[in-house]
Each structure stands twice: as structure tokens, then as C-alpha cells.
N, C-alpha and C positions, 0 to 999 in steps of 0.2 A: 686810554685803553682802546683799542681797535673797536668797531662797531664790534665786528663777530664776536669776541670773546664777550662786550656788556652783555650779547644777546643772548648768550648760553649761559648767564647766571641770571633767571629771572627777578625783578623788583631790584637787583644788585644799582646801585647810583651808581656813576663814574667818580672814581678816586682817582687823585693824580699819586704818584709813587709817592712815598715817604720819599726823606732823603737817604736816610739810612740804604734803601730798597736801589735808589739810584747809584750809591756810593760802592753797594756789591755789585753791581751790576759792572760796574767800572772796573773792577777789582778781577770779576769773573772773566770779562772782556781780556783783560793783561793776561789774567793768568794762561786763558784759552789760549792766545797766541803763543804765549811763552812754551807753552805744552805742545804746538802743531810744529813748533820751530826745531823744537829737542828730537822731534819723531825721526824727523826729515833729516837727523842726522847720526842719530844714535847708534844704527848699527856699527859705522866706519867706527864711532868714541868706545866702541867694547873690545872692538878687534885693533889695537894700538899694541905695538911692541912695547919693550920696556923701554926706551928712547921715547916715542911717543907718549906713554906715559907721563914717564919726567916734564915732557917740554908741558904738558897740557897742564900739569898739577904744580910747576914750577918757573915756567917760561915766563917773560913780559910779552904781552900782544903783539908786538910789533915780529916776533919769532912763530907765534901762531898759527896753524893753518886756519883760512874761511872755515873750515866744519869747525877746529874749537874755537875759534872766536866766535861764532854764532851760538857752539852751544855752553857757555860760558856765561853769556847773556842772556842764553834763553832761562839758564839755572836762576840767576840776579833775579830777570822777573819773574818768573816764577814765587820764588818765595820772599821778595816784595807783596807780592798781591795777597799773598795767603798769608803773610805774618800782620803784614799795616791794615788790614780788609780787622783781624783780630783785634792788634794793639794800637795802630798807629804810631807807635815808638818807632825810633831807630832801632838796624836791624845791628847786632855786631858781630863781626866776621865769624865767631865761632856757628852761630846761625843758620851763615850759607852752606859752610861747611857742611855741617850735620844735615841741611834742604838734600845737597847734593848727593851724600849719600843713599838717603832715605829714597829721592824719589827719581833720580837718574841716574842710568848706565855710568858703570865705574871702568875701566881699562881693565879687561879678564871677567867681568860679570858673565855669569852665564842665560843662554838666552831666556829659560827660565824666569830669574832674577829681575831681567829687564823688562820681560814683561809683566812680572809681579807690580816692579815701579812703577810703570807705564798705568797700570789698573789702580795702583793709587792715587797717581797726580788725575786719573779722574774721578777717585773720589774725594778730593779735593775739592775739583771743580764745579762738580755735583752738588757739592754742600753749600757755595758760594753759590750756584746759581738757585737752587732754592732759597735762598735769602735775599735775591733779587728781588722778588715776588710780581708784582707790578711793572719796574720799571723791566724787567724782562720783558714784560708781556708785551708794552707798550713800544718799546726795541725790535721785536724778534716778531709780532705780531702771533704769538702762542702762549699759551700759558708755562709760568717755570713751574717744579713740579712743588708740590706741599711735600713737609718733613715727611707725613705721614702716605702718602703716594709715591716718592720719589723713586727711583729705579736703585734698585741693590748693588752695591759693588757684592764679588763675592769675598763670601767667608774670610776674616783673617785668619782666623785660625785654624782651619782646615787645612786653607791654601798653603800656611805656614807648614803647617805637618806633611803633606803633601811634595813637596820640597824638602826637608830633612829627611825625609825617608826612601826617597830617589837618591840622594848623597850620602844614604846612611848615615845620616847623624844623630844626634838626639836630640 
């Protein structure tokens, strides 16, 4: 742990991370990238024809463009980090699937939607790096936040209402 942070918890000894603490931190670290990679491309993966579409949800790589083969991978690690960080298991395709839905731009999502996903893969991330604890600290030279401190994603289910009711739905 950095001097400065032992010195702002008085009598605290210096702990080395669990491993646990280092193992999210690892976890946290994929996911973040996987998350900054998806950003950097996400708007072009909303606005795809039906053609594009197809190719992205159907193609082999080698027919791909650089944006979806980057975001394609970025979707992989992503919920790599957040599934194996949980079980460690293998992940099995239906999985990815449902990651992909859930937390990235779909072909026709609206801008809304994308950033609703966007607000989750970071409370995703959020969650993993508060369970870093230490080895964050020690990494990052700051503290990661406690359950009980951590910064709020907003409301699911405001946000949720808030959207249905712009689209009229119920």
C-alpha cells in the first residue's frame, strides 16, 4: 500500500492484498479495457444497415470490419472478466450472447439504450473494483471505493421507466 494511503488510516499496519483482492483487480483491469474499446466504437455498431447488421451478428472475421472485430472482442472480454471474476467456469456461447445484449449497442439501439448500457458495464465495473480493495490501492495508488461509499450508478428502475415512457410503452 502506498505511504500516503497507510498514513490516512492511523495505527492501520500495512497489508499486502489478499489474493482474492488481486485476482479482481485483474478482472477489473480486462473489464476496463474491454469497456474503453466498446466506447470508441459503439456509435458506428448502432448506426449499421441491415447488411451490416447481418455481417456483424453472422459473418466470419476475416469479412469484418476493424470496428466490429474490435467490438466483438471487446464484448468477449468484457464478460470473460465479469462472468470468471464470479464463477471461474467456462463461459458458454449462450452467455456472450445475452453479455451482449445486456451491456452493448445492438444494430438500431437507440441513443438512449446505449447509454443506459454504457451506465451499466460501469456498474459492472464498479462493483469489480470495489472488490479489489487493496490491490487497487496498491496499483492505482488510491483507494477503491467500500461497498458502503462506492459511487451510485443511477436508479434501474427509474431509469428503466424513464425510457418506456419516452417510447410509450409500459
Amino acid at each position: 500500500v502506498p505511504a500516503a494511503i497507510a498514513a490516512s488510516k492511523p495505527g492501520a499496519a500495512e497489508k499486502p492484498p489478499t489474493g482474492a483482492e488481486t485476482s479482481a483487480l485483474g478482472f477489473y483491469q480486462r473489464g476496463k479495457s474491454a469497456s474503453e474499446n466498446a466506447d470508441a466504437v459503439e456509435g458506428k455498431i448502432a448506426k449499421l444497415g441491415l447488411l451490416g447488421q447481418a455481417k456483424l451478428k453472422y459473418g466470419p472475421n476475416f469479412i469484418q470490419t476493424p470496428e466490429g472485430q474490435l467490438y466483438g472482442q471487446a464484448q468477449r472480454e468484457f464478460t470473460e472478466a465479469r462472468l470468471r471474476k464470479e464463477s471461474g467456469a467456462a463461459i458458454p456461447p449462450a452467455e456472450y450472447e445475452n453479455d451482449a445484449k445486456t451491456y452493448f449497442a445492438q444494430p438500431g439501439d437507440k441513443p438512449d439504450v446505449i447509454d443506459r448500457k454504457r451506465t451499466r458495464r460501469a456498474g459492472v465495473l464498479e462493483s469489480i473494483r470495489t472488490g479489489s480493495g487493496r490491490a487497487y490501492a496498491e496499483y492505482y495508488g488510491e483507494e477503491a471505493p467500500k461497498a458502503s461509499n462506492a459511487p451510485k450508478v443511477d436508479d434501474a428502475g427509474s431509469k428503466a421507466d424513464e425510457i418506456r415512457k419516452k417510447y410509450g410503452l409500459k
